[in-house]
C-alpha positions in Angstrom: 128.2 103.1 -44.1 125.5 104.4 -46.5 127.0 105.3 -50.2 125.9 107.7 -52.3 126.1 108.2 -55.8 128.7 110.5 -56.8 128.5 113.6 -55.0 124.3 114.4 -55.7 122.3 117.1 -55.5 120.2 116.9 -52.4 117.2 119.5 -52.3 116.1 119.7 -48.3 112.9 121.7 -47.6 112.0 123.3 -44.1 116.0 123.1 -43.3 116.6 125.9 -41.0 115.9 123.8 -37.9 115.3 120.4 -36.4 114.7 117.5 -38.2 115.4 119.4 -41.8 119.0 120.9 -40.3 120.1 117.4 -39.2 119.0 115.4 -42.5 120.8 118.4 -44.2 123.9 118.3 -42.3 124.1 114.5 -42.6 123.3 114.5 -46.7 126.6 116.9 -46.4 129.1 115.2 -44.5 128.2 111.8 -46.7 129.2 114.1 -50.1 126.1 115.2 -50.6 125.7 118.7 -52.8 123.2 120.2 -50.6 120.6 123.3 -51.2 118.1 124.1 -48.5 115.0 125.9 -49.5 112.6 127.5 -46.5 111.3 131.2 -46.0 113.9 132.4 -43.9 116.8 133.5 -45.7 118.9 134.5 -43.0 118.4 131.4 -41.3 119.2 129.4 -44.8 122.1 131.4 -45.4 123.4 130.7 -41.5 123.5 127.4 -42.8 125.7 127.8 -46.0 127.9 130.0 -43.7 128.0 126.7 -41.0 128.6 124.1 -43.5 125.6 122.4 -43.0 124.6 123.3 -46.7 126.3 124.4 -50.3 123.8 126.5 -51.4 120.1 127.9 -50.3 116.9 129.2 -52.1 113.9 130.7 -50.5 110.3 130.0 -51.1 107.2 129.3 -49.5 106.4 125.5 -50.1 102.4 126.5 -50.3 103.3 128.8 -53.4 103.5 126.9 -56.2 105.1 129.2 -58.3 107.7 130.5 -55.5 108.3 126.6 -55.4 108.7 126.3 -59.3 111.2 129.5 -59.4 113.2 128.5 -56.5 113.7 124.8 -57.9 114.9 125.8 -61.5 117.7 128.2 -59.4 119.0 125.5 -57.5 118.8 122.7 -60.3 120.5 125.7 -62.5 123.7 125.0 -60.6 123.3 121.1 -60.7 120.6 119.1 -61.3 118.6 117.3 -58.7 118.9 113.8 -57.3 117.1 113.8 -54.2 114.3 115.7 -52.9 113.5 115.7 -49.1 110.2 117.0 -48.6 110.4 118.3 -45.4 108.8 121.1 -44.2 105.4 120.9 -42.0 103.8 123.2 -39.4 101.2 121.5 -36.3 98.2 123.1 -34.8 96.1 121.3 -32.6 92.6 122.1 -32.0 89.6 119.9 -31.2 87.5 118.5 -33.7 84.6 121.0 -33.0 86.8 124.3 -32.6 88.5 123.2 -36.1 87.2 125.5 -38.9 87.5 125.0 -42.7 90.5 127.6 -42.0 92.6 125.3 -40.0 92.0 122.3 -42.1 93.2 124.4 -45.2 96.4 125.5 -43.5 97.2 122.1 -42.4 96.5 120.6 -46.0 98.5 123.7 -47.8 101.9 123.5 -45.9 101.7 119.5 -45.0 100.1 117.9 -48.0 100.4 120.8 -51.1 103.9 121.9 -49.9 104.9 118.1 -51.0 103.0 118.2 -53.9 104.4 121.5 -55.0 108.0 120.7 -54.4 107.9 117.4 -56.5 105.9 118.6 -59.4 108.3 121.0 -59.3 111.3 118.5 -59.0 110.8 115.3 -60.7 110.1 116.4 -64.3 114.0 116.7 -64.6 114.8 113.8 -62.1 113.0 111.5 -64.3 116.4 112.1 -66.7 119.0 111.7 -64.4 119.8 107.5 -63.4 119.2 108.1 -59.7 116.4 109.7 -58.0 115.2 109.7 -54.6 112.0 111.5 -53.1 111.6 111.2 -49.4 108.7 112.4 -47.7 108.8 113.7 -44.2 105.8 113.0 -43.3 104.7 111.7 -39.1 103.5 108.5 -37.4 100.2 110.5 -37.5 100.0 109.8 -41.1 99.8 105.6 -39.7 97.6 106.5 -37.1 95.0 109.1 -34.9 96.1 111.0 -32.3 93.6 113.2 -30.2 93.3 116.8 -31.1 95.1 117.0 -34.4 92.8 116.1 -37.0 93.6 118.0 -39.6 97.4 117.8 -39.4 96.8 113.9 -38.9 94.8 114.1 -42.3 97.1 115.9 -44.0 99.7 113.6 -43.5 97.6 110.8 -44.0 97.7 112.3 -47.7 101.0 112.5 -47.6 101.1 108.5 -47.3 98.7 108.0 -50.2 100.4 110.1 -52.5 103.9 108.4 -51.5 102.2 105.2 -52.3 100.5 105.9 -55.4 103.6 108.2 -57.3 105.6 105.0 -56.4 104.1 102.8 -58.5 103.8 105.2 -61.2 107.9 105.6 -61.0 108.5 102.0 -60.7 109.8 101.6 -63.8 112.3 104.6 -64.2 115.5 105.3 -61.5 113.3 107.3 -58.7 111.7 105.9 -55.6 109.4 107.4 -53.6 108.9 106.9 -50.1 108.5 108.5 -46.5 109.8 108.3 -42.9 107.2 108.9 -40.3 109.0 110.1 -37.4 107.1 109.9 -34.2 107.9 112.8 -31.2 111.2 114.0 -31.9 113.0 116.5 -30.2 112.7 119.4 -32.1 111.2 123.3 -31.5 108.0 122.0 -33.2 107.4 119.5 -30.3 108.7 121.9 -27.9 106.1 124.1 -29.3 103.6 121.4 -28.0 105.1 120.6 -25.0 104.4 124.7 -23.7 100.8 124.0 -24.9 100.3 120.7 -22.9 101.8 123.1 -19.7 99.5 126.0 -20.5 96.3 124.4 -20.9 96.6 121.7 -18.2 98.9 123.2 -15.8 101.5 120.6 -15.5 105.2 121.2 -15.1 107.9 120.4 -17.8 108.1 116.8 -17.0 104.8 115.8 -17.3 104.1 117.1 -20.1 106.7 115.9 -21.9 105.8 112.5 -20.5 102.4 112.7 -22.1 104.1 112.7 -25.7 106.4 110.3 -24.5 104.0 108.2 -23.3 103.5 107.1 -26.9 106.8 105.3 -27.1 107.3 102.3 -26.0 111.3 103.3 -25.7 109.0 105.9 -23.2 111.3 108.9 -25.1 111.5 111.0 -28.1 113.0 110.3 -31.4 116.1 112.5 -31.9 116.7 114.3 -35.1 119.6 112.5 -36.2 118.0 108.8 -36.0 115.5 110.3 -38.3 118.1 112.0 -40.7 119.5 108.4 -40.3 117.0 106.7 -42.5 116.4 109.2 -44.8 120.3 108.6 -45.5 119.6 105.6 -46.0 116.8 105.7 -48.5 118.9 107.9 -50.3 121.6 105.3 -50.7 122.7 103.0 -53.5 121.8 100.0 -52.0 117.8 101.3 -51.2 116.9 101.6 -55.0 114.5 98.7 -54.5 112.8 100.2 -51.7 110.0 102.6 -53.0 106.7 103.3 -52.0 107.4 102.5 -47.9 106.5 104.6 -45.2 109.1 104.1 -42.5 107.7 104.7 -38.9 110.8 106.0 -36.9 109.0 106.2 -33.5 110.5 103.5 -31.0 107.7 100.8 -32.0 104.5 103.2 -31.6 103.8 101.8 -34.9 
């Protein structure tokens, strides 16, 4: 069973569903003080009232200063140990029919939301003995996938920038790294899934067997076998593990 240190302060963005819910809900039940940030406060706040979190903060992760304001509240209560960069939005579009516009999106919420929330985060993690950044970032940050070139660049930056703060964090208490989850079952594949039904006309099945297809397990990745690793990574026994991105995606990678 993964230990913690002593009852942390774990910072989850993008937590009011999917992947962010489960890694929150997980971060809780190992001791974890947990504070999930996102835009929706009544959704947050559903989550406080569930259990699945201590606390909650809203801000959009593309506004820096939102970000900056939202961080000092939570660390105000405790400072933070672990960040879990989480939140993301998907658009798929062709090549050709995507504008400057699209690509801009995709970098601000994928790629700048991350960069936001740990500018934001680590200049007081550097001062506590045990830091963990994790990175949600997508097997599409290892790899191409047809349609989705601008989110698949984005988090192709998120890899780099995992990589590179790593190193320059080697020698203090945080590590840096990310999991790369590849289709999971969550609304923002379901999301996909009706797009793949309206624009080709196939039924529930087969469209869901055209992400699936990716997987050599021939499924999709649950939540919780994601949230799974990033427990682990925020563990005492990962602290030599930094700068690693962590493909959860049945062997697509």
């Amino acid at each position: 069973m993964t230990r913690l240190p002593h009852s942390p302060h774990a910072l989850v963005t993008g937590a009011a569903r999917g992947i962010g819910r489960e890694i929150a809900a997980q971060l809780t039940k190992a001791g974890a003080v947990v504070t999930v940030l996102g835009r929706q406060k009544a959704a947050l706040e559903e989550l406080v009232a569930q259990g699945v979190a201590r606390f909650s903060v809203v801000a959009d992760v593309t506004d820096p200063a939102a970000v900056e304001t939202a961080m000092r509240e939570a660390a105000a209560r405790q400072p933070i140990d672990i960040l879990i960069a989480n939140a993301g939005a998907a658009e798929s579009a062709s090549f050709a029919r995507s504008d400057a516009a699209l690509f801009r999106r995709m970098m601000d919420v994928n790629f700048m939301g991350v960069v936001h929330c740990i500018q934001a985060a680590l200049p007081s993690m550097r001062e506590r003995p045990h830091g963990r950044i994790i990175a949600i970032a997508s097997t599409a940050g290892l790899k191409g996938y047809a349609y989705v070139s601008a989110y698949a660049a984005a988090k192709h930056a998120v890899i780099g920038l995992t990589r590179s703060l790593a190193l320059e964090l080697a020698t203090t208490g945080v590590t840096v790294n990310a999991v790369c989850p590849g289709f999971t079952d969550t609304d923002l594949v379901a999301g996909s899934i009706d797009l793949i039904m309206k624009k080709t006309g196939r039924d529930r099945h087969a469209a869901i067997s055209e992400l699936t297809k990716h997987n050599p397990q021939g499924r999709l990745v649950s939540p919780a076998e994601v949230a799974d690793t990033v427990l682990w990574l925020c563990g005492e026994g990962a602290g030599a593990i930094t700068g690693q991105t962590i493909a959860v995606a049945g062997g697509e990678i």
